[in-house]
Backbone as CSV, one residue per row, in Angstrom:
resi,resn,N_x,N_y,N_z,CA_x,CA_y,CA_z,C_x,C_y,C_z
1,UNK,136.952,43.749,254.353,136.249,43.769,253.091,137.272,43.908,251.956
2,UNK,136.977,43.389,250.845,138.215,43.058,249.996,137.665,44.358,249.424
3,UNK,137.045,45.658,249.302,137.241,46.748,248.660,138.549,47.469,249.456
4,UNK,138.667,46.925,250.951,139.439,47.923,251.494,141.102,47.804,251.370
5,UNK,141.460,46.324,250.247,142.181,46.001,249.876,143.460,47.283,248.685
6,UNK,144.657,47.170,249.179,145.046,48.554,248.758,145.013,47.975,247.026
7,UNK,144.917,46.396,246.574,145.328,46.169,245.069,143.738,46.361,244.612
8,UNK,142.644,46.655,245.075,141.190,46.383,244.924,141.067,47.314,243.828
9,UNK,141.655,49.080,244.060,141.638,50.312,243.087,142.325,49.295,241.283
10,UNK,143.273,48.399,241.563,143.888,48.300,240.522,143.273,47.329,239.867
11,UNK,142.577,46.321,240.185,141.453,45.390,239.917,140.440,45.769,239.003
12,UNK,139.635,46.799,239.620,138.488,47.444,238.715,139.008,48.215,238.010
13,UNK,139.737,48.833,238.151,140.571,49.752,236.540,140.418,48.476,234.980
14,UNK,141.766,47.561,236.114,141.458,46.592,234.898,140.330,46.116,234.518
15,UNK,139.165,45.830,234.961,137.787,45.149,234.855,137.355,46.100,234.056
16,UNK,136.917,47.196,234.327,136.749,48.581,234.033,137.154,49.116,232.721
17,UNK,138.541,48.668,232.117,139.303,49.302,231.525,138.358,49.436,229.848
18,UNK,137.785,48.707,229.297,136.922,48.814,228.241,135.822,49.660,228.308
19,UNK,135.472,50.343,229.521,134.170,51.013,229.833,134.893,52.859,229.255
20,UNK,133.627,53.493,229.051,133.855,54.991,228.788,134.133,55.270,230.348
21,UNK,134.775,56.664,230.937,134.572,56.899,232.207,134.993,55.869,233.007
22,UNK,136.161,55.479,232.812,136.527,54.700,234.096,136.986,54.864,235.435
23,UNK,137.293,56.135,235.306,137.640,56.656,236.929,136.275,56.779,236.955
24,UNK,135.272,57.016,236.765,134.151,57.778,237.163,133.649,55.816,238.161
25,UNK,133.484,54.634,236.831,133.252,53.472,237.762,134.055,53.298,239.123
26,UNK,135.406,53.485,239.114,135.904,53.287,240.299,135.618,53.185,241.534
27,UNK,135.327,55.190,240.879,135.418,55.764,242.427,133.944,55.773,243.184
28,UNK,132.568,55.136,241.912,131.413,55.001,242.422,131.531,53.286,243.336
29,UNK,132.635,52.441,242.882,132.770,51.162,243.696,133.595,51.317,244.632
30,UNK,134.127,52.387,244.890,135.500,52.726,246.022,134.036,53.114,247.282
31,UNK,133.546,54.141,246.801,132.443,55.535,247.465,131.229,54.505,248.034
32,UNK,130.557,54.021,247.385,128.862,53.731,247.339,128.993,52.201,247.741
33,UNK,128.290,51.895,248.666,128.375,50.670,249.402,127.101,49.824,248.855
34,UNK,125.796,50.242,248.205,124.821,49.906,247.054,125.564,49.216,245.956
35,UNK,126.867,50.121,245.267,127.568,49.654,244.257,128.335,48.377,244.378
36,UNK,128.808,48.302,246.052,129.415,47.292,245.645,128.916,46.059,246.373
37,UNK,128.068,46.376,246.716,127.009,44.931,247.458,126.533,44.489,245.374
38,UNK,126.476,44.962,244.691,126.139,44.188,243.814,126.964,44.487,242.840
39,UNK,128.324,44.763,243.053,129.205,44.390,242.423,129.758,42.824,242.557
40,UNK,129.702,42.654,244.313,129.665,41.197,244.436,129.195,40.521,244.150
41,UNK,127.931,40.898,244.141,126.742,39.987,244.203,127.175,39.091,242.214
42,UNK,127.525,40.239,241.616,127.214,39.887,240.044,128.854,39.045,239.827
43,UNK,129.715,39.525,240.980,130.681,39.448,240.149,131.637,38.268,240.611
44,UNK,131.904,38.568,242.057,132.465,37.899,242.915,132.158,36.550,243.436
45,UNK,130.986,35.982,243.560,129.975,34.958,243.652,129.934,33.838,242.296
46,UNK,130.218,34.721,241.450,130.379,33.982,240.123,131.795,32.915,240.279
47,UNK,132.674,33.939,240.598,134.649,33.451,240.604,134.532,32.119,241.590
48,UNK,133.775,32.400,242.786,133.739,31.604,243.778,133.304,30.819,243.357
49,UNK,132.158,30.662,242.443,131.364,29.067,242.095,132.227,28.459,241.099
50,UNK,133.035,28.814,240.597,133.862,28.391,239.563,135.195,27.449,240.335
51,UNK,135.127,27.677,241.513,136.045,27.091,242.240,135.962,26.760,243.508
52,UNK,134.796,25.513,243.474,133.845,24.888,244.637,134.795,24.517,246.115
53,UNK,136.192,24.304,245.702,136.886,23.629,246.258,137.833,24.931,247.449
54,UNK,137.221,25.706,246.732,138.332,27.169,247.508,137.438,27.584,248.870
55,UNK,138.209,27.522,250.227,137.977,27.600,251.160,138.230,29.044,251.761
56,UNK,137.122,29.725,252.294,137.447,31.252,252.174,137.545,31.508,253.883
57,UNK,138.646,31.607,254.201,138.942,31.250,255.951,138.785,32.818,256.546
58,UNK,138.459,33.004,257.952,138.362,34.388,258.161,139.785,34.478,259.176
59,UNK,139.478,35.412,259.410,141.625,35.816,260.174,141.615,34.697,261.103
60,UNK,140.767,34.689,262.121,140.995,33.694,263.331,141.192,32.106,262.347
61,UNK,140.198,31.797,261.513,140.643,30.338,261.169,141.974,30.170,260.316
62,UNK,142.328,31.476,259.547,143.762,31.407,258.485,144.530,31.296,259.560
63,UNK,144.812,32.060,260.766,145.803,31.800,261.633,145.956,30.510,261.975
64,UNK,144.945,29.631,262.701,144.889,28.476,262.925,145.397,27.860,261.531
65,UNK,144.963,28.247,260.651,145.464,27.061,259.619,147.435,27.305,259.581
66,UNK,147.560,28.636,259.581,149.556,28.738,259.235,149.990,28.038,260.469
67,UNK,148.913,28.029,261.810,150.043,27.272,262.865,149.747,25.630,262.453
68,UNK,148.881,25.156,261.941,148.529,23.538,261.739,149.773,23.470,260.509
69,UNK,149.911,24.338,259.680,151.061,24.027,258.172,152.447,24.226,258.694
70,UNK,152.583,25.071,259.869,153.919,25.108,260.499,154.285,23.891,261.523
71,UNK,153.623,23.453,262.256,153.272,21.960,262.790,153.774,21.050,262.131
72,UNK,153.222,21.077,260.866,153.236,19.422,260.446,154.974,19.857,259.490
73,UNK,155.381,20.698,259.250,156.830,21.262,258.835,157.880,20.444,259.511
74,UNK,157.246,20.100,260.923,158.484,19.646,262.050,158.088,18.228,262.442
75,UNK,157.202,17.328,261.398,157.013,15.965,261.437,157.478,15.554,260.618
76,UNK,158.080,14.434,259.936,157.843,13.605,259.219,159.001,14.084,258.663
77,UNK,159.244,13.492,257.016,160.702,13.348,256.174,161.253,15.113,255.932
78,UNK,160.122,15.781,255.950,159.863,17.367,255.734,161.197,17.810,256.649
79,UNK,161.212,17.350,257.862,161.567,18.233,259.056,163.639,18.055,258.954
80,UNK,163.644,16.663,258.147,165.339,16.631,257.802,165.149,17.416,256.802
81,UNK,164.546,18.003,256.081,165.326,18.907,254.822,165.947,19.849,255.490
82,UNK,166.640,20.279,255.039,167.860,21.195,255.574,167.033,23.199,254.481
83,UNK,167.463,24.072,255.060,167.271,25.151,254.416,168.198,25.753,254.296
84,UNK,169.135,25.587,252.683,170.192,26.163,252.493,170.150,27.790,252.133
85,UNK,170.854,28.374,252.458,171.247,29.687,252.476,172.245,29.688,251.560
86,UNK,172.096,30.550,250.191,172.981,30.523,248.570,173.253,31.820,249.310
87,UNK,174.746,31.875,248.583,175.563,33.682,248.371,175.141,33.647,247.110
88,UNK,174.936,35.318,247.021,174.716,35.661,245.875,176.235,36.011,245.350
89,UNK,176.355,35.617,243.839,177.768,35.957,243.816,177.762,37.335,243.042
90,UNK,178.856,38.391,243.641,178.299,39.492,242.438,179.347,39.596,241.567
């Protein structure tokens, strides 16, 4: 659940940040599982329709997807690029 996200606290601060009592919103969207079923509902659902095209993968399919993007890395003109390693000079 993206509340259990450790940047989630820093999110609603900012969202938050114009409201009186803003620790008080927080910690009722951190705490109360009412709060944040329609915190989504109002808030999150909105972002998503704004960006029809964004594919929201769950762990098992994101995995599958980094091994299909690491795959195709080792086909085609991709796979001669070379990965140079710079010194940093100090």
């Amino acid at each position: 659940m993206l509340s259990e996200h450790k940047a989630f606290k820093d999110l609603i601060k900012e969202h938050y940040k114009n409201k009186d009592q803003t620790d008080r919103w927080v910690k009722r969207i951190l705490k109360d599982d009412d709060v944040k079923i329609n915190f989504y509902k109002n808030h999150i659902r909105k972002i998503i329709e704004q960006f029809p095209k964004l594919k929201i993968y769950t762990p098992k399919e994101y995995k599958a997807y980094l091994v299909k993007i690491k795959a195709n890395k080792s086909k085609g003109l991709g796979s001669l690029k070379n990965t140079i390693k710079r010194v940093r000079k100090s």
